[in-house]
MDAnalysis code that builds the backbone (N, CA, C; Angstrom):
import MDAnalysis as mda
import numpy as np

u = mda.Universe.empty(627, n_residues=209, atom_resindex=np.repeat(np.arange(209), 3), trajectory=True)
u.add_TopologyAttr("name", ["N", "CA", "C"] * 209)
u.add_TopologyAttr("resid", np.arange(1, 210))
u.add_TopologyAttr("resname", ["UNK", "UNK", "UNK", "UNK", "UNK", "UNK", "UNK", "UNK", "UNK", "UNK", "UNK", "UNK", "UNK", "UNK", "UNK", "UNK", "UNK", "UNK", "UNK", "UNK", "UNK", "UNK", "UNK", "UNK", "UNK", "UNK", "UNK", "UNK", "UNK", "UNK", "UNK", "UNK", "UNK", "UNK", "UNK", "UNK", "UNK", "UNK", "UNK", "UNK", "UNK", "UNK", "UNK", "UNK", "UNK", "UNK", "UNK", "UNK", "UNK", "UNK", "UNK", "UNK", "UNK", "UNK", "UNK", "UNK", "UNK", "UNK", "UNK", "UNK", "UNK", "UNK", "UNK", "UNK", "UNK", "UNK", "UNK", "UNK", "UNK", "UNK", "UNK", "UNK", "UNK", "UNK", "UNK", "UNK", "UNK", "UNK", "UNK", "UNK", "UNK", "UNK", "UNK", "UNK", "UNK", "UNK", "UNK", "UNK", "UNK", "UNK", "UNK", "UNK", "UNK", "UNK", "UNK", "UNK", "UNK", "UNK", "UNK", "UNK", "UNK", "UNK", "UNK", "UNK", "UNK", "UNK", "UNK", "UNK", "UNK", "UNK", "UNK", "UNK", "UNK", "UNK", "UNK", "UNK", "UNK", "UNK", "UNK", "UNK", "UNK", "UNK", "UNK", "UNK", "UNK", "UNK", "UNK", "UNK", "UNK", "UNK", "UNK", "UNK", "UNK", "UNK", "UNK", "UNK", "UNK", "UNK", "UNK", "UNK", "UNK", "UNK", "UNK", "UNK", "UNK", "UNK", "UNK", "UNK", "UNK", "UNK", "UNK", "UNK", "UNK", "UNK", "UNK", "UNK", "UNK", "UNK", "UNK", "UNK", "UNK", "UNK", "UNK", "UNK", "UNK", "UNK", "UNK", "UNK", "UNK", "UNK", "UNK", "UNK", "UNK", "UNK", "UNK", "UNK", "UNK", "UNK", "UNK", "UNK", "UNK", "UNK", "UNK", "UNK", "UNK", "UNK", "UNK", "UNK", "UNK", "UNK", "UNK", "UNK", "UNK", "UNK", "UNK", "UNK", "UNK", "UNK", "UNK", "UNK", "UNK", "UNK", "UNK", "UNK", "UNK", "UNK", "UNK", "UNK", "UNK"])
u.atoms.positions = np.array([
    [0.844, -1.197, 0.000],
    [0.000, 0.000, 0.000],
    [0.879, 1.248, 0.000],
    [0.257, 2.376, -0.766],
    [1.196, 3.193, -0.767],
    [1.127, 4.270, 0.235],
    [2.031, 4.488, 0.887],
    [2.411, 4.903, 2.109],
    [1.660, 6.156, 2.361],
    [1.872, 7.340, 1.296],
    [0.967, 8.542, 1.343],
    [-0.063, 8.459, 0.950],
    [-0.870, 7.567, 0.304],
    [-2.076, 7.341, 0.195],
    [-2.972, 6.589, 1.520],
    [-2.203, 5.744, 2.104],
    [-2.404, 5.432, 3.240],
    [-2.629, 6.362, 4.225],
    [-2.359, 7.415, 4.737],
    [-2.096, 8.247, 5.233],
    [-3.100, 9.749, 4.598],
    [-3.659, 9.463, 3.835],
    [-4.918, 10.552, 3.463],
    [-5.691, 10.809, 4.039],
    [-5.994, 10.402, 5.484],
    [-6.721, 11.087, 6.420],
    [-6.404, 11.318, 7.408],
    [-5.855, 12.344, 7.365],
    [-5.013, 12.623, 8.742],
    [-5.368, 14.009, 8.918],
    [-5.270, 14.485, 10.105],
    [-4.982, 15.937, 10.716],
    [-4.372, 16.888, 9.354],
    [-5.007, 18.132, 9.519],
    [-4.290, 19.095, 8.129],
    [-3.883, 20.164, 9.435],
    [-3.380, 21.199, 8.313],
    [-2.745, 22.327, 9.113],
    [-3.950, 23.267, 9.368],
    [-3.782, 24.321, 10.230],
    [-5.500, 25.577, 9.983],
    [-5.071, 25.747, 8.692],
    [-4.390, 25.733, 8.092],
    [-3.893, 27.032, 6.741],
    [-4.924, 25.820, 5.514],
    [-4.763, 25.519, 5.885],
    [-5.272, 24.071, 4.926],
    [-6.774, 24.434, 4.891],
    [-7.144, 24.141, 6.279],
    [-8.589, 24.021, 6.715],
    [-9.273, 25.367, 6.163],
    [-8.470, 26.450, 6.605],
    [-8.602, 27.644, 6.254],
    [-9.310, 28.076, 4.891],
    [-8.905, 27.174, 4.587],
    [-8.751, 27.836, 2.474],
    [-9.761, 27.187, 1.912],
    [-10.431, 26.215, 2.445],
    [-10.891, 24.971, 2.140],
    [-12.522, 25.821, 2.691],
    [-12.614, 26.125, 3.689],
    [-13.465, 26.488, 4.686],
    [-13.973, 27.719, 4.129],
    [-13.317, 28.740, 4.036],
    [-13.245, 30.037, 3.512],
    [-15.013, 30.584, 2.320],
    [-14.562, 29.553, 1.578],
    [-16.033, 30.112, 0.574],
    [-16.966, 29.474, 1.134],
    [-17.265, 28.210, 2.071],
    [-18.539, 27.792, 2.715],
    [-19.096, 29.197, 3.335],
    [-18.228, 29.936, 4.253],
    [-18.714, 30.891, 5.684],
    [-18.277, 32.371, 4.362],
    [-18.610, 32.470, 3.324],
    [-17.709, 33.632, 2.958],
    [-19.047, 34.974, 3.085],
    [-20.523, 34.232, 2.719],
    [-21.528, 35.058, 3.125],
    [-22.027, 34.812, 4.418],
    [-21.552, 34.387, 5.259],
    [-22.051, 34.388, 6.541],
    [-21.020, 34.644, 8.183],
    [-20.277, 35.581, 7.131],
    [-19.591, 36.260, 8.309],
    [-19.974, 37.582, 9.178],
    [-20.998, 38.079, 9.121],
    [-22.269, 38.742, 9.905],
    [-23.614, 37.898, 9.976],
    [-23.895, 36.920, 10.676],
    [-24.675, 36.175, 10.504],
    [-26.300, 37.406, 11.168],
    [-27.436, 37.088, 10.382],
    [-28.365, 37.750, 10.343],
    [-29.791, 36.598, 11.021],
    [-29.407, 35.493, 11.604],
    [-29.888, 34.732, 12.342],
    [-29.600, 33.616, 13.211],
    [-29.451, 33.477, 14.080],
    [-29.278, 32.143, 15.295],
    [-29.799, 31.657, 15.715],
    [-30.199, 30.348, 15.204],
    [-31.088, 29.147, 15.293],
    [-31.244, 29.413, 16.797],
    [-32.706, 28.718, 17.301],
    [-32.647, 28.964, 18.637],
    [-32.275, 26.723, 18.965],
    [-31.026, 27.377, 20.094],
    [-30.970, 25.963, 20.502],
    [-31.688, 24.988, 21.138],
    [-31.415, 23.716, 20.900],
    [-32.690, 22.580, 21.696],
    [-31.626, 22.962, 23.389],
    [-32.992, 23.125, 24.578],
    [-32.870, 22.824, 25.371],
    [-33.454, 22.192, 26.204],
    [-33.125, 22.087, 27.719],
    [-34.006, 21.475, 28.760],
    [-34.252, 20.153, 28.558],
    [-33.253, 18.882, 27.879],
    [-33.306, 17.953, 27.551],
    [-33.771, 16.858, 28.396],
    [-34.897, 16.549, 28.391],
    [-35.177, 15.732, 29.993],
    [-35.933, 13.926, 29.268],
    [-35.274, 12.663, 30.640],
    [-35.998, 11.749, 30.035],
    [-36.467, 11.022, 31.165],
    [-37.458, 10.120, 30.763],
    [-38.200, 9.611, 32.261],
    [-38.505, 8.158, 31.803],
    [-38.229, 7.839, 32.441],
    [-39.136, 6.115, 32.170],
    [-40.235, 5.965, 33.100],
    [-41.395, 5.013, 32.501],
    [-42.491, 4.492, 33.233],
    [-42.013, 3.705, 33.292],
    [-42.125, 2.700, 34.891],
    [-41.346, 1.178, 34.845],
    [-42.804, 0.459, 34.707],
    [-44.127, 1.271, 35.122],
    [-45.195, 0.057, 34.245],
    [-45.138, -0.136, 32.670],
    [-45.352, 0.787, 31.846],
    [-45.355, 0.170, 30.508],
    [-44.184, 0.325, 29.556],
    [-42.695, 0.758, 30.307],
    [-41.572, 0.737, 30.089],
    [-41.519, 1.399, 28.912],
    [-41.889, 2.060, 29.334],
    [-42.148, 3.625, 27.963],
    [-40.871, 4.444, 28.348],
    [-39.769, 5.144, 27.191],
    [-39.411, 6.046, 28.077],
    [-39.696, 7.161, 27.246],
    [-39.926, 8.711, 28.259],
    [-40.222, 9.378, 27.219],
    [-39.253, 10.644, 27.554],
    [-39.197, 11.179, 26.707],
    [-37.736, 11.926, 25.941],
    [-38.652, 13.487, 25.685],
    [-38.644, 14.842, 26.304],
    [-39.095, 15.705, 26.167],
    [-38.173, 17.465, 26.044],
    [-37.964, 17.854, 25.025],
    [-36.730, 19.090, 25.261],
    [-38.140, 20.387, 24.345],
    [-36.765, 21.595, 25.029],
    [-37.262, 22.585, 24.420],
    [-36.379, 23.258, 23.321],
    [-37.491, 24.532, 22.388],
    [-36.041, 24.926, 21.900],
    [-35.740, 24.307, 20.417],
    [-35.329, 24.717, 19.661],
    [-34.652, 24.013, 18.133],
    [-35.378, 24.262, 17.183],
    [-35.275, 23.789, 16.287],
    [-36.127, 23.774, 14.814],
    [-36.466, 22.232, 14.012],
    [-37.732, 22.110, 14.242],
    [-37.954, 20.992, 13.267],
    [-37.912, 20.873, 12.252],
    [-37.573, 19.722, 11.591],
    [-37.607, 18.376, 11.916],
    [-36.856, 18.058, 12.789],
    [-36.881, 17.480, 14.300],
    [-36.113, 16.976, 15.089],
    [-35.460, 15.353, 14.723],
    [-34.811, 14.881, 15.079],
    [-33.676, 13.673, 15.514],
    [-33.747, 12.931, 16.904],
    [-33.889, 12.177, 17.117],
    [-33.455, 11.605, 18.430],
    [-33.129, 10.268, 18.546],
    [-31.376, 10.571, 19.128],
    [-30.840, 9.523, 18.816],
    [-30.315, 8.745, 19.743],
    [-30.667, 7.046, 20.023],
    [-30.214, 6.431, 21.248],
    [-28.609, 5.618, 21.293],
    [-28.130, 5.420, 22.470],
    [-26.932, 4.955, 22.407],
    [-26.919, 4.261, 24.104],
    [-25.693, 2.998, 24.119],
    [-25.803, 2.598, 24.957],
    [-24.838, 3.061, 26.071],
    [-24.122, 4.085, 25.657],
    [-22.955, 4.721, 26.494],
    [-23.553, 6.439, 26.261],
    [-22.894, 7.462, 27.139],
    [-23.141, 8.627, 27.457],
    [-21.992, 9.350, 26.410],
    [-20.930, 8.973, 26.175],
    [-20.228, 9.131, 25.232],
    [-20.570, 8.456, 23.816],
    [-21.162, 9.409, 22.999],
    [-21.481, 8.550, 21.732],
    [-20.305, 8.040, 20.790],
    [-19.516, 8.574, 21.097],
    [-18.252, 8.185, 20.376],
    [-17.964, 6.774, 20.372],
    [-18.474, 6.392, 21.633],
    [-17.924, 4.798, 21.818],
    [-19.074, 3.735, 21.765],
    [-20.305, 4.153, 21.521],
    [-21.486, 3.460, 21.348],
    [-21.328, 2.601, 20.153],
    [-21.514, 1.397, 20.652],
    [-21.364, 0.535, 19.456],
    [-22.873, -0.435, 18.735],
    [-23.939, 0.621, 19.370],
    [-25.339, 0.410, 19.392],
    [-26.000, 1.363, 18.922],
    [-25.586, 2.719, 18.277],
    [-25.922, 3.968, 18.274],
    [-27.077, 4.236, 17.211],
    [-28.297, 4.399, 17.434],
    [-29.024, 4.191, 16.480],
    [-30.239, 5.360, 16.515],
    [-30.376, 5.424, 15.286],
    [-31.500, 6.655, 15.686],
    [-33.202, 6.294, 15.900],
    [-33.617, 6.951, 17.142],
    [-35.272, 6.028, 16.970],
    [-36.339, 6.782, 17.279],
    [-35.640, 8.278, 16.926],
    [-37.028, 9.498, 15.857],
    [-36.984, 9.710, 15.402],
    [-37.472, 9.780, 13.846],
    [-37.163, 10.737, 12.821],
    [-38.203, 11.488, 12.083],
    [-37.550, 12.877, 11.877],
    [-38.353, 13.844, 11.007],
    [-40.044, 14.362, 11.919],
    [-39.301, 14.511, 13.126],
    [-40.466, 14.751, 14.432],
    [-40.661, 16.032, 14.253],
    [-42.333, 16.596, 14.781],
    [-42.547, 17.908, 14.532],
    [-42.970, 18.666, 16.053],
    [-43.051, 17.672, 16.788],
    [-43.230, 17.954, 18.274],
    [-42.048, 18.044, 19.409],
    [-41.887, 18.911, 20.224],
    [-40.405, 18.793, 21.138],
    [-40.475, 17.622, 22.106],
    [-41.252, 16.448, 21.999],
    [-41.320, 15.178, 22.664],
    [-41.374, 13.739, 21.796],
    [-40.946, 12.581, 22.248],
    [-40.730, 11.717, 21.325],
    [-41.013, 10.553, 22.761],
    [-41.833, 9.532, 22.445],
    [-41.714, 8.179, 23.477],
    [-41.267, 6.806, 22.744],
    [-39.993, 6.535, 23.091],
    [-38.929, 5.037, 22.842],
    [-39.650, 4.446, 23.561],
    [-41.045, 3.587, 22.598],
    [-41.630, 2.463, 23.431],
    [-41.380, 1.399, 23.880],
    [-41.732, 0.913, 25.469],
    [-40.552, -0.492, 26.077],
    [-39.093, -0.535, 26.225],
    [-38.660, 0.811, 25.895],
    [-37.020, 0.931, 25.839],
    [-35.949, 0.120, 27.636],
    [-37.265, 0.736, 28.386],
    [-36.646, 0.401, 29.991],
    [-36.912, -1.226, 30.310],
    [-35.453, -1.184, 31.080],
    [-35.199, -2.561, 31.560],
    [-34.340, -2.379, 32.223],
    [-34.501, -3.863, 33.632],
    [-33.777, -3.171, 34.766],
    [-32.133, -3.463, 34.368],
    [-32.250, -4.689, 33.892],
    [-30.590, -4.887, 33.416],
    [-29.882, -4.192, 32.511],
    [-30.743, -2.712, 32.059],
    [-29.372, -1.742, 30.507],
    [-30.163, -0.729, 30.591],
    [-29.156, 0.161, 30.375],
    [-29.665, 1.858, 30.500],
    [-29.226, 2.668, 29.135],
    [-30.163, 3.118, 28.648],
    [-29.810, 4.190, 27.467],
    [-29.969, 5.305, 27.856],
    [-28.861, 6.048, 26.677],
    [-28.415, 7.736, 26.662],
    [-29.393, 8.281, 25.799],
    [-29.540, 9.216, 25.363],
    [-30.498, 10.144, 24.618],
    [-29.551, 11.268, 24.110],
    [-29.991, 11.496, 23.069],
    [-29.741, 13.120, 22.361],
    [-30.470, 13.383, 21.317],
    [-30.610, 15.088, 21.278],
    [-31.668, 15.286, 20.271],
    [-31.429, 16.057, 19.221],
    [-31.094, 16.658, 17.809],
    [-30.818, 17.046, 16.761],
    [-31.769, 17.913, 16.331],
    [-31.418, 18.616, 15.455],
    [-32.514, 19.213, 14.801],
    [-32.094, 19.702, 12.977],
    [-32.854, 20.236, 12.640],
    [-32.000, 20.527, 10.697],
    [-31.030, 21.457, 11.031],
    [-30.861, 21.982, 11.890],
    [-29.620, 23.188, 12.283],
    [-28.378, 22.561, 12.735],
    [-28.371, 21.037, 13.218],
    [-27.309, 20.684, 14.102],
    [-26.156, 20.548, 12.916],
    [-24.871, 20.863, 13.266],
    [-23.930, 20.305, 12.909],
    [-23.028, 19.236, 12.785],
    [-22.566, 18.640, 11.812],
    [-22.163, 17.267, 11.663],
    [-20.964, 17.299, 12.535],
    [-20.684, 16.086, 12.934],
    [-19.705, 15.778, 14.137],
    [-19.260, 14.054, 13.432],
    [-17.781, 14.302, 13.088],
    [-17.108, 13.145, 12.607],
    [-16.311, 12.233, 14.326],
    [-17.037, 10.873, 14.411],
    [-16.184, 10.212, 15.358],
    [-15.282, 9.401, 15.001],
    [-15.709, 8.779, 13.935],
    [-14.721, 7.740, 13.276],
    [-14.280, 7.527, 12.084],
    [-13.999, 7.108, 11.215],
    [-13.564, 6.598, 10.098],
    [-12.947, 5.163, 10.197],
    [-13.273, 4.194, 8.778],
    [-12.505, 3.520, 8.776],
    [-12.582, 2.594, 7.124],
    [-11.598, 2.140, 7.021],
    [-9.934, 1.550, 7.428],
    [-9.971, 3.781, 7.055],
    [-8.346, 3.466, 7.833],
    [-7.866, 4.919, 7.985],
    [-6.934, 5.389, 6.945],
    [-7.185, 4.627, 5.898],
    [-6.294, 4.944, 4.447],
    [-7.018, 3.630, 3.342],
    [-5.966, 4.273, 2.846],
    [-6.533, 3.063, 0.911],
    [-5.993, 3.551, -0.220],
    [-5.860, 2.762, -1.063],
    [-5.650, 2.884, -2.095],
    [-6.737, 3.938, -3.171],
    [-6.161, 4.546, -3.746],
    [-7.665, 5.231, -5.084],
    [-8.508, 4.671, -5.474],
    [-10.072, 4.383, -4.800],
    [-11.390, 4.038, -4.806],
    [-11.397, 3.143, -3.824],
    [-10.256, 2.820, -2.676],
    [-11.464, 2.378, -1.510],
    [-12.031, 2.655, -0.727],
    [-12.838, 1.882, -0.081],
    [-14.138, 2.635, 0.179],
    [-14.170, 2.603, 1.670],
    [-14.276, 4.043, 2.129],
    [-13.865, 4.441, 3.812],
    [-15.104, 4.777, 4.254],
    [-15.836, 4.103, 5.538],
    [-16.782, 4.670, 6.326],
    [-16.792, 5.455, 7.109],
    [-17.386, 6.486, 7.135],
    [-17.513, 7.485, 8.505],
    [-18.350, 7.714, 9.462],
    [-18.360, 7.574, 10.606],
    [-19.293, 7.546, 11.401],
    [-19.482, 8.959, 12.167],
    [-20.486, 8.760, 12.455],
    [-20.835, 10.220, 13.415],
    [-21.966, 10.469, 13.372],
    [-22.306, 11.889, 13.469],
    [-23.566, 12.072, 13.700],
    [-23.878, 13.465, 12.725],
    [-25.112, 14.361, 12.439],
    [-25.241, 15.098, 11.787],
    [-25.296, 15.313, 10.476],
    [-24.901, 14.183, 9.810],
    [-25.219, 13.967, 7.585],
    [-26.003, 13.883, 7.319],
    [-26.588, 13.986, 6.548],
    [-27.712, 13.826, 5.650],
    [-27.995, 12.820, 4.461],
    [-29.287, 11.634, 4.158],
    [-29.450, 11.086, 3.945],
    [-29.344, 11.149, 2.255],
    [-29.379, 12.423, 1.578],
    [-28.979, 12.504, 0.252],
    [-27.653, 12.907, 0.318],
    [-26.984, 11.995, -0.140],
    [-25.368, 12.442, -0.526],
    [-25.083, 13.382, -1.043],
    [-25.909, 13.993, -1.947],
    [-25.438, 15.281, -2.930],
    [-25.548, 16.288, -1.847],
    [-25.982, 16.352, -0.525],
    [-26.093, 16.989, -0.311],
    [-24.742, 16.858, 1.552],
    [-23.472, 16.245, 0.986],
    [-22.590, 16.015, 2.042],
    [-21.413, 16.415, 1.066],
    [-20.572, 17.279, 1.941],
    [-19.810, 17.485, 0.842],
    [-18.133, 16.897, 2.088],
    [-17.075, 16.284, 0.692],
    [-16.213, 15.460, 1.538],
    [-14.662, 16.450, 0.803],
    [-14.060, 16.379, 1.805],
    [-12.173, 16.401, 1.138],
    [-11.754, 15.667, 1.955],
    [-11.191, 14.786, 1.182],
    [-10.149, 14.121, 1.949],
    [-8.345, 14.198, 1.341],
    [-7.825, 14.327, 2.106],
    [-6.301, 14.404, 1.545],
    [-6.104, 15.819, 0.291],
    [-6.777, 16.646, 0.470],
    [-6.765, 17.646, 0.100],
    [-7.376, 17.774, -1.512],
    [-8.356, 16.790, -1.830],
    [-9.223, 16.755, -2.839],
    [-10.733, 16.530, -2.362],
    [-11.482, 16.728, -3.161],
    [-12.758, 16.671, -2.881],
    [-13.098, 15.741, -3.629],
    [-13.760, 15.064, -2.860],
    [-14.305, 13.616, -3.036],
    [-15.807, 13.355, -3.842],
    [-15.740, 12.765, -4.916],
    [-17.146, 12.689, -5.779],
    [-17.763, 11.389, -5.518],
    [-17.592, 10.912, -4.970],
    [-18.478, 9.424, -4.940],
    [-18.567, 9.077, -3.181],
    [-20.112, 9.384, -2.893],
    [-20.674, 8.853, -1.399],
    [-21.666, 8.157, -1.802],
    [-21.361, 7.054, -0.740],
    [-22.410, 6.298, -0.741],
    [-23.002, 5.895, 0.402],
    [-24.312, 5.028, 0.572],
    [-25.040, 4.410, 2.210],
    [-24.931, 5.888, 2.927],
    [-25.581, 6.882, 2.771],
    [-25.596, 7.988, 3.060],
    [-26.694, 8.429, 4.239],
    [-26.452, 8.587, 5.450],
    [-27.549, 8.334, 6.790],
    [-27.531, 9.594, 7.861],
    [-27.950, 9.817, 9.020],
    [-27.770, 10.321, 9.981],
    [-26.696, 10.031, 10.349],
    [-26.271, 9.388, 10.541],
    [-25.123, 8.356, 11.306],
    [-23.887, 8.282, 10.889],
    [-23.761, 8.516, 9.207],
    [-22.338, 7.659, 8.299],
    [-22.965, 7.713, 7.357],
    [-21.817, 8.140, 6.280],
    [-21.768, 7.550, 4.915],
    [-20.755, 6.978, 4.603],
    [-20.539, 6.584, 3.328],
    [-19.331, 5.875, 2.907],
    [-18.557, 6.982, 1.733],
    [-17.357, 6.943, 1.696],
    [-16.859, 7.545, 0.518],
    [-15.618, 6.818, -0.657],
    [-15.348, 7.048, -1.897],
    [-14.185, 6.299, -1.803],
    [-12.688, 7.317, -2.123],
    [-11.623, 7.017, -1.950],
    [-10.693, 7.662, -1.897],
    [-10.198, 8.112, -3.237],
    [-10.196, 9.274, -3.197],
    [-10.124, 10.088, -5.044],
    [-8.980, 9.370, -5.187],
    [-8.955, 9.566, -6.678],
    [-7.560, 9.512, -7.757],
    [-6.397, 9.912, -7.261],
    [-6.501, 11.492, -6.916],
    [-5.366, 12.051, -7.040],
    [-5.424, 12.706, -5.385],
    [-5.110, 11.713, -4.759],
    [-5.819, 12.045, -3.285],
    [-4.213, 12.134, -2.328],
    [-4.199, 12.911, -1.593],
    [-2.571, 13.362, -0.722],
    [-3.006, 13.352, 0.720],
    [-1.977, 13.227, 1.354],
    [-1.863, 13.195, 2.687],
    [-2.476, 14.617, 3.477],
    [-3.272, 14.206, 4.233],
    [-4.292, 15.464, 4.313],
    [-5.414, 15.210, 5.520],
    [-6.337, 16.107, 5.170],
    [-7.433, 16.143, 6.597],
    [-8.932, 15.410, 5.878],
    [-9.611, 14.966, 6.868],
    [-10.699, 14.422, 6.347],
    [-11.873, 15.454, 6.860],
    [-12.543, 16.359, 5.633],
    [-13.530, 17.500, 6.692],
    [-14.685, 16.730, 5.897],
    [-15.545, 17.571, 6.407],
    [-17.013, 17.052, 5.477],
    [-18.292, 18.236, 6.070],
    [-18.667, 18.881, 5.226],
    [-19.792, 19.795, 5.026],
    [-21.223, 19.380, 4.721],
    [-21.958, 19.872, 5.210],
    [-23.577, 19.880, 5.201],
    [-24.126, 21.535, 5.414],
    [-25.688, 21.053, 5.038],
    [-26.111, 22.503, 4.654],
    [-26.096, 23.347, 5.945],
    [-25.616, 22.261, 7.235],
    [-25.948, 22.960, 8.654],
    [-24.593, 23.655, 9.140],
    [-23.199, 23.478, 8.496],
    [-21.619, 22.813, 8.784],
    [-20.535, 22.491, 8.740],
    [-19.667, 22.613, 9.457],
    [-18.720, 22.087, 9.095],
    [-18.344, 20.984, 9.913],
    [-17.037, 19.601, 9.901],
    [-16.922, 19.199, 10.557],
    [-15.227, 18.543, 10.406],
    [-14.483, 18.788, 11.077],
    [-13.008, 17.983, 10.750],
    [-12.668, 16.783, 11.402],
    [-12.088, 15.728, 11.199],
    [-12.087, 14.823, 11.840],
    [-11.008, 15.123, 12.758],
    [-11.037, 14.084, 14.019],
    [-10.157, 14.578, 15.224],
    [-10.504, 15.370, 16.271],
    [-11.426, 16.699, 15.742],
    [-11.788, 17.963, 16.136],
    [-12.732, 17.111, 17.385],
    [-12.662, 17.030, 18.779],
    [-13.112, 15.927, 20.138],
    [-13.535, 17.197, 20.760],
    [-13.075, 18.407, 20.716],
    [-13.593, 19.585, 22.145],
    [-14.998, 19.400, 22.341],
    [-15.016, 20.627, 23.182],
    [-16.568, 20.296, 23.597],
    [-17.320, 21.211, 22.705],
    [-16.708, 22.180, 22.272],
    [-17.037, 23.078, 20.831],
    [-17.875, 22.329, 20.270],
    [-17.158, 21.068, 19.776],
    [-18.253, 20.241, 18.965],
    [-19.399, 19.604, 19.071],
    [-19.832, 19.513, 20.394],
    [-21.028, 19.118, 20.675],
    [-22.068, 19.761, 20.554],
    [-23.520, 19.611, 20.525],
    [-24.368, 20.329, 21.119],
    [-24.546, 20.822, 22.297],
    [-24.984, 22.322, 22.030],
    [-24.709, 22.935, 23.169],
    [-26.006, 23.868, 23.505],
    [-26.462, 24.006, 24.883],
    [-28.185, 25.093, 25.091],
    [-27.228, 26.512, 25.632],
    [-27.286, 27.337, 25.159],
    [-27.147, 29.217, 25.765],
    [-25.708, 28.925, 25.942],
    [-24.581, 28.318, 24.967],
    [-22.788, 28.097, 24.933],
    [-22.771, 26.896, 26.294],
    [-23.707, 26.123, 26.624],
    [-23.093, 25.038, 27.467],
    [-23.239, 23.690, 27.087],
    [-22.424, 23.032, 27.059],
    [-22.689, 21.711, 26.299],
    [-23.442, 20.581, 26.952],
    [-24.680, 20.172, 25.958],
    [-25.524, 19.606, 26.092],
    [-25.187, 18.113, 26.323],
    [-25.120, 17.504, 27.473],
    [-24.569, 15.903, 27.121],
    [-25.930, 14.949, 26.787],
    [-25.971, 13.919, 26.332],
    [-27.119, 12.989, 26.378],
    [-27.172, 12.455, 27.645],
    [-28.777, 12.329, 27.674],
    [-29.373, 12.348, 28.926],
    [-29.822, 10.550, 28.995],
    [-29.971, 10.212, 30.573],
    [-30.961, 8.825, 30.520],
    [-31.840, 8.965, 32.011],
    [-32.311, 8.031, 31.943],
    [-33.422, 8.247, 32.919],
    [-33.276, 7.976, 34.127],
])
């Protein structure tokens, strides 16, 4: 495998990110509106009909709400989404409660920003095909935009809330893996708490009952 192709998703410099970034935000550097954020994220279980129900304020619909079996979604290896395209600030995961396993909660909205946790395999050859996981994409590909290794990437595929797939351009270099949506930006690596959702600048963690 070839060594710098292997190596096409890696950390870039700001100067990189910079340039790359630049015409996404180039009309929205006086921004003339701010989504109002989801807050007050609250969840409850009934232990009679093991309902749990999931109630926030705040955001813009279509809402998201997405379950996981850890509080850190990064490491959820169950992470699945089980609202979609909701028009109400409440959602009930029917039968979800049980005394032996506990789920996390979080809630999205068309404003949220994409958040890259993983990738994988972490290199390839020109056209193989790398998954990304996370949260915040959108289910039409045309509408995710990818660079990897300092080209922009034309072919996504299995395109979700969750992950899409991409494959590794032609003429693809040792570089950063970002990826854009109509809500976003997102770089891989980028872990602060910046990146999370956040109610009035404080970061929102997923909630359980």
């Amino acid at each position: 495998m070839n060594s710098a192709i292997a190596r096409a998703i890696v950390f870039s410099t700001f100067l990189v990110v910079a340039n790359w970034l630049s015409p996404l935000h180039a009309e929205t550097r006086v921004p003339t509106y701010v989504p109002p954020d989801i807050c007050d994220l609250t969840v409850t279980a009934d232990r009679e009909t093991s309902d749990v129900a999931i109630a926030w304020s705040g955001g813009t619909a279509p809402f998201i709400v997405v379950r996981s079996e850890t509080q850190d979604l990064r490491l959820s290896n169950r992470l699945e989404v089980v609202g979609w395209d909701l028009r109400s600030t409440s959602f009930v995961d029917r039968r979800a409660h049980r005394a032996d396993r506990r789920f996390y909660y979080q809630v999205y909205d068309r404003n949220s920003q994409p958040e890259i946790f993983d990738f994988s395999p972490d290199g390839g050859l020109p056209g193989a095909e790398i998954r990304v996981r996370g949260v915040g994409f959108r289910s039409d590909c045309a509408k995710i935009t990818v660079q990897a290794g300092g080209r922009e990437v034309p072919t996504k595929l299995d395109c979700g809330f969750l992950g899409f797939t991409f494959k590794v351009p032609i003429d693809s270099m040792t570089g950063s893996l970002i990826v854009a949506t109509p809500a976003g930006v997102a770089l891989a690596g980028d872990v602060g708490e910046e990146t999370q959702p956040t109610c009035k600048g404080v970061p929102r963690k997923p909630r359980s009952w």
